[in-house]
C-alpha atoms as an extended CHARMM CRD file, in Angstrom:
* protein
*
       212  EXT
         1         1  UNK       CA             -7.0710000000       22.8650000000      -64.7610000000  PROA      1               0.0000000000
         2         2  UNK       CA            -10.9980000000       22.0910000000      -65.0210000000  PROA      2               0.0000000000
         3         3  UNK       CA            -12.9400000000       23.0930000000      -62.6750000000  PROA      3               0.0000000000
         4         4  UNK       CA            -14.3150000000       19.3310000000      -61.8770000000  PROA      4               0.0000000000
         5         5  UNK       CA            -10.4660000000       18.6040000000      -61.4350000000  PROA      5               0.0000000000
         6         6  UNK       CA             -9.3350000000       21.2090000000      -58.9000000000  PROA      6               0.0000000000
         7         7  UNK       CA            -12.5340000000       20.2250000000      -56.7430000000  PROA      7               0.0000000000
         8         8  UNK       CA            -11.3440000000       16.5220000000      -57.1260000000  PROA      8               0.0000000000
         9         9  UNK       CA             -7.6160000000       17.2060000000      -56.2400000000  PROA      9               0.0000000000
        10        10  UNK       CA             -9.7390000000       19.6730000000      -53.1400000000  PROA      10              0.0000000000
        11        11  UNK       CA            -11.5210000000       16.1340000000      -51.8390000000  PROA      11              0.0000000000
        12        12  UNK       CA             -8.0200000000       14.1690000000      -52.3380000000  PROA      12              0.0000000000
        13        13  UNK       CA             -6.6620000000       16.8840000000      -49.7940000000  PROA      13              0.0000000000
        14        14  UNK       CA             -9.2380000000       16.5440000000      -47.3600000000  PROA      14              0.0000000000
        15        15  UNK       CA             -9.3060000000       12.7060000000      -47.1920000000  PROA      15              0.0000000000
        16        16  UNK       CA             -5.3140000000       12.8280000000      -45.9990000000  PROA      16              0.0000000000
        17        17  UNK       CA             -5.4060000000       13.7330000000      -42.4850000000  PROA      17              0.0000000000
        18        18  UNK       CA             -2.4920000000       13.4750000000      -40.4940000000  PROA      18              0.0000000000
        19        19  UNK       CA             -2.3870000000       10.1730000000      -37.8590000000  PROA      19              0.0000000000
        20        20  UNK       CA             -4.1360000000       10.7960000000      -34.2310000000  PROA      20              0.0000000000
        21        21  UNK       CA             -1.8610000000       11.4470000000      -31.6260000000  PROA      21              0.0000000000
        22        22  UNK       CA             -3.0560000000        9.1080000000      -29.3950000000  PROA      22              0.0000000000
        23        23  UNK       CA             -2.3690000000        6.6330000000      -32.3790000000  PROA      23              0.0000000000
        24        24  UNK       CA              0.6410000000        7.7520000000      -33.3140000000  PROA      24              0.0000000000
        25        25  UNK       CA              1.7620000000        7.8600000000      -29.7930000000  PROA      25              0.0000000000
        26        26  UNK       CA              0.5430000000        3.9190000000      -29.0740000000  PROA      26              0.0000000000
        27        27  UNK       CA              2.3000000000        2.5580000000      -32.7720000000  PROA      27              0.0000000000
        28        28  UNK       CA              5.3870000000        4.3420000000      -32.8730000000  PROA      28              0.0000000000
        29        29  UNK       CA              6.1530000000        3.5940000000      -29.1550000000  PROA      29              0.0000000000
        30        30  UNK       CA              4.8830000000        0.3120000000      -29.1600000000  PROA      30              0.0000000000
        31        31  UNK       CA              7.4250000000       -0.5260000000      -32.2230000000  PROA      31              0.0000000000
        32        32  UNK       CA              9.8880000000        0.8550000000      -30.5500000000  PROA      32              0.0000000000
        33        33  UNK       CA              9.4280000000       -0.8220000000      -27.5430000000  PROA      33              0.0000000000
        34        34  UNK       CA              9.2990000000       -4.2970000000      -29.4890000000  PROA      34              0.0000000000
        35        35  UNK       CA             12.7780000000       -4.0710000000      -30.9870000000  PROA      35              0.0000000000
        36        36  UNK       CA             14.2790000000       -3.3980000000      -27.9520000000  PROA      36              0.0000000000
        37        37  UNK       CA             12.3350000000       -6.1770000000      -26.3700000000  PROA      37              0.0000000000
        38        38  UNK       CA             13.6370000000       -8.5510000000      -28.8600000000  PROA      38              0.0000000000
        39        39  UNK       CA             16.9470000000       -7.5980000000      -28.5360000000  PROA      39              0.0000000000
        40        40  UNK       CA             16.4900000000       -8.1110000000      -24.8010000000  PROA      40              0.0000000000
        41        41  UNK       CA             15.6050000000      -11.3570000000      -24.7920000000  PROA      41              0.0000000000
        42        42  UNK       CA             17.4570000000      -12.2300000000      -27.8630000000  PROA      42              0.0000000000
        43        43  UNK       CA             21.3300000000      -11.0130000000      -26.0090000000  PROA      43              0.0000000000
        44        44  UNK       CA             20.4060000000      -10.7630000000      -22.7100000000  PROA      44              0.0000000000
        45        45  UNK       CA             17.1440000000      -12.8420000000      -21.1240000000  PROA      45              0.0000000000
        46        46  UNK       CA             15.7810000000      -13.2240000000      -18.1740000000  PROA      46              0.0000000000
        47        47  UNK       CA             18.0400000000      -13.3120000000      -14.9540000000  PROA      47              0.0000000000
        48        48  UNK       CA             18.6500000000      -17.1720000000      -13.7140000000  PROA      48              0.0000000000
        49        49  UNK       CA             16.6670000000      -15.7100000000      -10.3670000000  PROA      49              0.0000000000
        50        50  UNK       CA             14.0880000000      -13.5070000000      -12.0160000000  PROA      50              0.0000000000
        51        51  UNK       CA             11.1140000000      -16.3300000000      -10.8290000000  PROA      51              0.0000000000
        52        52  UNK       CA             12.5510000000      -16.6630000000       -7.0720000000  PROA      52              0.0000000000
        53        53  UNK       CA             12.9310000000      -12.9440000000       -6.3100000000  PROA      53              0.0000000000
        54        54  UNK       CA              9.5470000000      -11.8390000000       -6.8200000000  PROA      54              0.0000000000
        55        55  UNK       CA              8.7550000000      -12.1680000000       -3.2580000000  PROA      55              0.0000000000
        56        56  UNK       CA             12.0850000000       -9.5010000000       -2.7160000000  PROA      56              0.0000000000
        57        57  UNK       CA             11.1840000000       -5.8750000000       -2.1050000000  PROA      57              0.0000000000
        58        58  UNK       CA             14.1850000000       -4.6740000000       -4.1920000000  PROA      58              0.0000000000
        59        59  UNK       CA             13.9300000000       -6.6980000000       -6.9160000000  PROA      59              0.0000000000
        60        60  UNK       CA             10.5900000000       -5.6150000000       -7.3810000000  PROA      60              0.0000000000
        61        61  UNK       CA             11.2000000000       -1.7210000000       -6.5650000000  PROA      61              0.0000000000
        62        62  UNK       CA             13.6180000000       -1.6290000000       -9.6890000000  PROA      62              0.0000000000
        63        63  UNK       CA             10.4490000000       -2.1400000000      -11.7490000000  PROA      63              0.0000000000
        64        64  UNK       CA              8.2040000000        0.1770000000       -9.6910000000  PROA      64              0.0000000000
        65        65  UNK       CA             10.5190000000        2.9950000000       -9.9660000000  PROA      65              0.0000000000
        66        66  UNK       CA             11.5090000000        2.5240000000      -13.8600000000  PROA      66              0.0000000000
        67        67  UNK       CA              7.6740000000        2.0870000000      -14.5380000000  PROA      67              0.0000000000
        68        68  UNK       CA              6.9100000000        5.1450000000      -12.8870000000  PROA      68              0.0000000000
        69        69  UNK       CA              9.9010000000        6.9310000000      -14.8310000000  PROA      69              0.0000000000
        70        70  UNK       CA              8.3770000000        5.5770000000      -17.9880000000  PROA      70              0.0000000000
        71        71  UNK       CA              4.8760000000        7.1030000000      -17.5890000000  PROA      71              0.0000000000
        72        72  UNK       CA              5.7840000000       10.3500000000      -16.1080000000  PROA      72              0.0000000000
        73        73  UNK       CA              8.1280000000       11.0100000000      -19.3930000000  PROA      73              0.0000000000
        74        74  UNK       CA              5.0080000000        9.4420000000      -21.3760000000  PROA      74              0.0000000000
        75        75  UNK       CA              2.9090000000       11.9410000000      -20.0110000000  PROA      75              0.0000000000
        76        76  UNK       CA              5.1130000000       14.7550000000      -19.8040000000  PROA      76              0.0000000000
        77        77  UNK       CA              5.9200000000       13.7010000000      -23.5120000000  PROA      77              0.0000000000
        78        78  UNK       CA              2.2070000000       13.4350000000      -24.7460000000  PROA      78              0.0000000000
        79        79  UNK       CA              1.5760000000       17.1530000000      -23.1720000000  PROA      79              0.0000000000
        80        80  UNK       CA              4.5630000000       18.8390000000      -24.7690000000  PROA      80              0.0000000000
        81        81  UNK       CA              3.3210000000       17.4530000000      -28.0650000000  PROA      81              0.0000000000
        82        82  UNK       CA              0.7170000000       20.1570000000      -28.9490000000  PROA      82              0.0000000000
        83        83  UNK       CA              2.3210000000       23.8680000000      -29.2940000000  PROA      83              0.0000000000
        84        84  UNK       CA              1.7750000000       26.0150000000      -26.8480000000  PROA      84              0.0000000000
        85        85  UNK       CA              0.7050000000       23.6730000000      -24.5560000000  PROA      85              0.0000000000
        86        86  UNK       CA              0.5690000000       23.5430000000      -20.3610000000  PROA      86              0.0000000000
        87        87  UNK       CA              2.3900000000       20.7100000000      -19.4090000000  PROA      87              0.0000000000
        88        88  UNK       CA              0.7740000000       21.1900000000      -15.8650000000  PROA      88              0.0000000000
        89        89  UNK       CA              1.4510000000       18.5900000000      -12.6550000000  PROA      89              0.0000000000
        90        90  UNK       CA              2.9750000000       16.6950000000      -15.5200000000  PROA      90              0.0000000000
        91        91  UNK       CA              6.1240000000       18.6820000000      -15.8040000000  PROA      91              0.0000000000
        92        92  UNK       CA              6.2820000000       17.7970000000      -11.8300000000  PROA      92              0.0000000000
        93        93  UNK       CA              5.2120000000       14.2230000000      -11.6080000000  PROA      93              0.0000000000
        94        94  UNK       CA              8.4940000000       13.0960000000      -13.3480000000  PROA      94              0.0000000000
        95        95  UNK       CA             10.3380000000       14.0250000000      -10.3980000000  PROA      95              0.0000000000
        96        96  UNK       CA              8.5230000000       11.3800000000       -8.4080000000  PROA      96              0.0000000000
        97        97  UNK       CA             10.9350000000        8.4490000000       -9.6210000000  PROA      97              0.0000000000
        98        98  UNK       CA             13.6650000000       10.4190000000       -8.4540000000  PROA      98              0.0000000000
        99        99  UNK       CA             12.2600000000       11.1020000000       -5.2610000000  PROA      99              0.0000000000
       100       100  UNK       CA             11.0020000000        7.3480000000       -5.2740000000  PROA      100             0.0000000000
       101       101  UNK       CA             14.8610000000        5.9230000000       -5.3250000000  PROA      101             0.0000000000
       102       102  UNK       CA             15.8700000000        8.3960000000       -2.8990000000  PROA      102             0.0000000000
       103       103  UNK       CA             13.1770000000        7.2780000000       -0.2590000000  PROA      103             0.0000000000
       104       104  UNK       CA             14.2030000000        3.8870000000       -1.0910000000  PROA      104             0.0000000000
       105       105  UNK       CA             17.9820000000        4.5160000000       -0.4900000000  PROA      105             0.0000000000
       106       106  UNK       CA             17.4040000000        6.1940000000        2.6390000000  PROA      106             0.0000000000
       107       107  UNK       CA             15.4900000000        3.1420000000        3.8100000000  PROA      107             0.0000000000
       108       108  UNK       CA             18.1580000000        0.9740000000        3.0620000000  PROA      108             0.0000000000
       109       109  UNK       CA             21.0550000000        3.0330000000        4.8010000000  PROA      109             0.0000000000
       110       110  UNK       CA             18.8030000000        2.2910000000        8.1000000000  PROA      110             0.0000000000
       111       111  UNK       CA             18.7390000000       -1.4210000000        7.4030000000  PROA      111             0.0000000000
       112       112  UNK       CA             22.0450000000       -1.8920000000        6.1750000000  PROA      112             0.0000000000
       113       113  UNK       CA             25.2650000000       -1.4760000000        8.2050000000  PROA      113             0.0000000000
       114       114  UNK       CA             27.2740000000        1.0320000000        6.8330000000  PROA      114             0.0000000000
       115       115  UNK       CA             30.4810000000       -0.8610000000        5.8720000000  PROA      115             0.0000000000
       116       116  UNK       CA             28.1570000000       -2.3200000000        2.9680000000  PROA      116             0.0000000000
       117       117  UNK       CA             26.8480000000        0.8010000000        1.4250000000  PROA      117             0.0000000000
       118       118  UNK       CA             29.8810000000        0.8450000000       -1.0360000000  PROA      118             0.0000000000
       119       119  UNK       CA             29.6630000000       -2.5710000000       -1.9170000000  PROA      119             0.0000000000
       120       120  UNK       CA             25.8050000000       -2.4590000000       -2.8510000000  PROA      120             0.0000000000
       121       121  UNK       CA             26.7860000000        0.9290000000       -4.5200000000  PROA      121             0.0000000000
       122       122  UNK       CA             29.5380000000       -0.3500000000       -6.7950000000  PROA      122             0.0000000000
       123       123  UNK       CA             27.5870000000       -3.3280000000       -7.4450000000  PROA      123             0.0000000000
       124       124  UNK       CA             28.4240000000       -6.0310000000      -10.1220000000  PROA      124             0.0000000000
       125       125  UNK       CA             27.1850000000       -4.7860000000      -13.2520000000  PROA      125             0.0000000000
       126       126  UNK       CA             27.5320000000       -0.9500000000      -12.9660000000  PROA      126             0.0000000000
       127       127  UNK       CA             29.5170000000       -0.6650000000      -16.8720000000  PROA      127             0.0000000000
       128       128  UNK       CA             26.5560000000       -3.0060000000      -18.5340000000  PROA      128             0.0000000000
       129       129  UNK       CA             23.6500000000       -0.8140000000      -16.6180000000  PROA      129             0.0000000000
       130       130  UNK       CA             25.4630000000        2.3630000000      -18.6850000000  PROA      130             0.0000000000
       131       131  UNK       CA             25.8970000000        0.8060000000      -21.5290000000  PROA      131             0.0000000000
       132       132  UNK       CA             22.5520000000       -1.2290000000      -21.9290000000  PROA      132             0.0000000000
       133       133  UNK       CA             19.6640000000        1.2000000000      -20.7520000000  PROA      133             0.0000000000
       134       134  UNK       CA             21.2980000000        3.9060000000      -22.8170000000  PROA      134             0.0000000000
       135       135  UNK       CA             21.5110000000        1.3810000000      -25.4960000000  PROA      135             0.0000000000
       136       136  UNK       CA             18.1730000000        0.2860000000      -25.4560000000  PROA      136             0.0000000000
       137       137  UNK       CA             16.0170000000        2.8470000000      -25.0710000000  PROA      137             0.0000000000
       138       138  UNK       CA             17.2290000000        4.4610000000      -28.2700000000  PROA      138             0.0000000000
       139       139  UNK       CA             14.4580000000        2.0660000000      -29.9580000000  PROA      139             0.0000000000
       140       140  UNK       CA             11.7290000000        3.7650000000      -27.9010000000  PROA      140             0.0000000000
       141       141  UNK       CA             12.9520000000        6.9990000000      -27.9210000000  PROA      141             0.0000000000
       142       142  UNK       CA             13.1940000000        6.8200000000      -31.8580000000  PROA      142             0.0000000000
       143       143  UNK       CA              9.5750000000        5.7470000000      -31.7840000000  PROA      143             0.0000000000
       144       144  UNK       CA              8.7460000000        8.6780000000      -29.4130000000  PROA      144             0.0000000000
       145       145  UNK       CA              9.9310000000       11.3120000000      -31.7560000000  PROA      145             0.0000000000
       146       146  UNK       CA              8.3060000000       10.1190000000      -34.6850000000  PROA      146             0.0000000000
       147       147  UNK       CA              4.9720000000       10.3760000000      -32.3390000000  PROA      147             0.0000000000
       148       148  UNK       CA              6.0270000000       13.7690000000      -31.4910000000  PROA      148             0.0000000000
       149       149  UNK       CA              6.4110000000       14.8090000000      -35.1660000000  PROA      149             0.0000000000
       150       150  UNK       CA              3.2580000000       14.6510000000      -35.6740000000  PROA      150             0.0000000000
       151       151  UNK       CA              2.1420000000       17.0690000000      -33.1660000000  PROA      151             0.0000000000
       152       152  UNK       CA              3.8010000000       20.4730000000      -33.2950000000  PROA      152             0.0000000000
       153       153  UNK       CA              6.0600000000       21.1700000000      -29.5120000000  PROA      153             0.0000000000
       154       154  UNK       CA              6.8400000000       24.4160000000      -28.8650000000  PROA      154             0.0000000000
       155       155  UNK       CA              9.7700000000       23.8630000000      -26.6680000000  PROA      155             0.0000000000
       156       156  UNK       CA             11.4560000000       20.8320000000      -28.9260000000  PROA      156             0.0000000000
       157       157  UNK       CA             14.2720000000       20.1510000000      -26.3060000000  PROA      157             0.0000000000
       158       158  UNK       CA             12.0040000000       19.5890000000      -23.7510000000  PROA      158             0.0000000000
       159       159  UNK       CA             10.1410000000       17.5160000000      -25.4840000000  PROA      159             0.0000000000
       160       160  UNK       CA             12.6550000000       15.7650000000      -26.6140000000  PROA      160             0.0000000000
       161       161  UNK       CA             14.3630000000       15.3320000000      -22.7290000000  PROA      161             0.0000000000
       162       162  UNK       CA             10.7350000000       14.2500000000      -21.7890000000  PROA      162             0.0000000000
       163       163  UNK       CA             10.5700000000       11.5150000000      -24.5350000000  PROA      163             0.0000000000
       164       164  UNK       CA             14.0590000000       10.5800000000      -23.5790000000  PROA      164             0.0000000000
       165       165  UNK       CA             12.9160000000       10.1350000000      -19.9040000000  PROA      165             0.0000000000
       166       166  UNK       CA             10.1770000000        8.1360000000      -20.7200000000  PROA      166             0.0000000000
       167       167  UNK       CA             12.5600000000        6.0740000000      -23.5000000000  PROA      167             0.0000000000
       168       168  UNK       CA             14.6140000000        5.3740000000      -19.8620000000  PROA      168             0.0000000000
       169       169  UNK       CA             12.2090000000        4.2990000000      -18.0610000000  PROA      169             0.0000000000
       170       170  UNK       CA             10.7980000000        1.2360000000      -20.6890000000  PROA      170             0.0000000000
       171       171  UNK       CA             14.9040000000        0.4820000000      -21.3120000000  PROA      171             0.0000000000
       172       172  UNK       CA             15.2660000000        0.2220000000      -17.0560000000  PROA      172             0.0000000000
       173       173  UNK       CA             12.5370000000       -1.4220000000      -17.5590000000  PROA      173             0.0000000000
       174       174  UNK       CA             13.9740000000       -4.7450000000      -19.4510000000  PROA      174             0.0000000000
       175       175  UNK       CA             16.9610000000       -4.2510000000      -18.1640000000  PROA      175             0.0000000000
       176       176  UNK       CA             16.1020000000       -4.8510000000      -14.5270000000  PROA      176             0.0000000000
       177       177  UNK       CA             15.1820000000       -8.2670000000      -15.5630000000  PROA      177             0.0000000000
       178       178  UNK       CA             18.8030000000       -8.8760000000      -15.8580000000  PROA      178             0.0000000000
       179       179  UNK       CA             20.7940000000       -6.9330000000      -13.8820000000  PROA      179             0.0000000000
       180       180  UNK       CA             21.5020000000       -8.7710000000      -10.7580000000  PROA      180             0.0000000000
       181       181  UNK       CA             22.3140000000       -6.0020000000       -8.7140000000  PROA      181             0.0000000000
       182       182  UNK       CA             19.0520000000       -4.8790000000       -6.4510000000  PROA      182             0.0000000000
       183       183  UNK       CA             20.4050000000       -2.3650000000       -3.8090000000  PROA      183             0.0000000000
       184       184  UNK       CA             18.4750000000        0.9990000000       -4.4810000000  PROA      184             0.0000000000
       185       185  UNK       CA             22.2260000000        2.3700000000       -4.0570000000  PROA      185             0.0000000000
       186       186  UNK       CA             22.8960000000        0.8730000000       -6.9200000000  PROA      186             0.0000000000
       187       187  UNK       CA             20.1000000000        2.5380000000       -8.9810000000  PROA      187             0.0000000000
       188       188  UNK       CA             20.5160000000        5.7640000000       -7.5070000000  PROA      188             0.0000000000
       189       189  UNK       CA             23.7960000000        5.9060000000       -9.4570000000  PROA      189             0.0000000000
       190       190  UNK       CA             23.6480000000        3.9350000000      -12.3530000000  PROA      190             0.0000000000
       191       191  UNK       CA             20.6890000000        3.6480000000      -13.0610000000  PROA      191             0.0000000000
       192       192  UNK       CA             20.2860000000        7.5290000000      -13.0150000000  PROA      192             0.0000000000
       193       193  UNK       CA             23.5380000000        7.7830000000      -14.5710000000  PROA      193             0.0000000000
       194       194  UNK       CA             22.2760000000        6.1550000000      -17.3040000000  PROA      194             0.0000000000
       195       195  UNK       CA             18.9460000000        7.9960000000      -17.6700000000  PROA      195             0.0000000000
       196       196  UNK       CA             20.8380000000       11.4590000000      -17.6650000000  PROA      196             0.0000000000
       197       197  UNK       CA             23.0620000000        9.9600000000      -20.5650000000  PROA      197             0.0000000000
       198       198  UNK       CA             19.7470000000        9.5310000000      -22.4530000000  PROA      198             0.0000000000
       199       199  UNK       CA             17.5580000000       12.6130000000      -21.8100000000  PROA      199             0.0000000000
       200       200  UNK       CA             21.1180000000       15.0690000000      -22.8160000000  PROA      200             0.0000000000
       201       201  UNK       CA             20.9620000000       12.8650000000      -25.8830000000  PROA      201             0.0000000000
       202       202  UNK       CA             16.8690000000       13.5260000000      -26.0830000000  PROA      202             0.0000000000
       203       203  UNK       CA             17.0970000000       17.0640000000      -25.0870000000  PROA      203             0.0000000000
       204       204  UNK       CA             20.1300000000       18.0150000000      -27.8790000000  PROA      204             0.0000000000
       205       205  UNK       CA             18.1840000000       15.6310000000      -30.8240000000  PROA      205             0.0000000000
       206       206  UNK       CA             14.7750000000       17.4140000000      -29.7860000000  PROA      206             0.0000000000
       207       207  UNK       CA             16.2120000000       20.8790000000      -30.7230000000  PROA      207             0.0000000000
       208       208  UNK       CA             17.7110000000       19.3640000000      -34.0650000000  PROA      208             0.0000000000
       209       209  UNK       CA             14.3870000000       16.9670000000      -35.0300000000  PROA      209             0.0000000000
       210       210  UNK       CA             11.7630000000       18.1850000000      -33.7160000000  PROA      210             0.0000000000
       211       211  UNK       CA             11.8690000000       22.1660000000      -34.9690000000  PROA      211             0.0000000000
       212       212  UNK       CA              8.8120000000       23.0330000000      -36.8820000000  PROA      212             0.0000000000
């Protein structure tokens, strides 16, 4: 090889650099995000009451507690991403959605009478909340481990479990849209339910995808 050509095929090296994090991050979550949004609203829409029970506190705690799920597994997620990396208060903060539904459950065992807590457990719609948020966050998930590829975690699986969290959280997300069932009984089990389901699933296909 001439010398003119290695220094050529040098500056070809040096002009590929691998995608920001922050970028990747943003792109490959977003996408993700989008296809399960279209499916959403393609199969599934809005609920016929979505517009009338924005004045209800539980209606509107479904979404504060699956955002906050969302960006605790973001962060967590983003933290993870770099080897040998602190995940810090982050590795924390994602118990607050957990802590969020039980402070909301025990509210609502002192304002309803007992002989209901079954009913608003149970709910309506408990097979379709295990079926759809596992089912749709697997778009967002996807999208979070091709963000995480790009970085280098040292602890895969918990990476993985952390993307899968956050993957939850954005599928709860939609899906609380729909689901017609607002007791925070009801999300403490299925909802949760469903969220374990998809960090095991994050936490096994982080140790298999996410090696380096």
């Amino acid at each position: 090889m001439k010398t003119e050509d290695l220094i050529a095929a040098i500056a070809a090296d040096n002009d590929t650099k691998p995608t920001p994090m922050p970028r990747a991050f943003a792109l490959d979550l977003g996408a993700g995000f989008v296809v399960s949004a279209l499916f959403f609203f393609a199969f599934l829409g809005l609920r016929p009451t979505f517009f009338s029970s924005l004045d209800e506190p539980r209606f509107l705690f479904k979404f504060a507690f699956s955002l906050t799920m969302a960006i605790t597994g973001l962060v967590l997620a983003w933290r993870l991403s770099r080897p040998g990396a602190d995940p810090g208060l982050a590795r924390r903060a994602v118990l607050l959605a957990p802590a969020l539904v039980v402070a909301a459950s025990l509210i609502e065992m002192a304002v309803v009478p007992p002989d209901q807590w079954a009913a608003r457990m149970i709910g309506h719609n408990a097979v379709h909340c295990l079926t759809l948020i596992p089912f749709m966050a697997l778009a967002p998930l996807a999208g979070l481990f091709l963000a995480l590829r790009h970085g280098a975690p040292s602890d895969p699986r918990r990476a993985g479990a952390a993307a899968a969290f956050a993957a939850a959280g954005f599928s709860a997300l939609l899906y609380a849209a729909n689901c017609p069932d607002d007791s925070p009984f009801f999300v403490a089990v299925w909802y949760m339910i469903a969220t374990s389901i998809v960090v095991a699933l994050g936490w096994f296909a982080g140790g298999r995808l996410l090696r380096w």
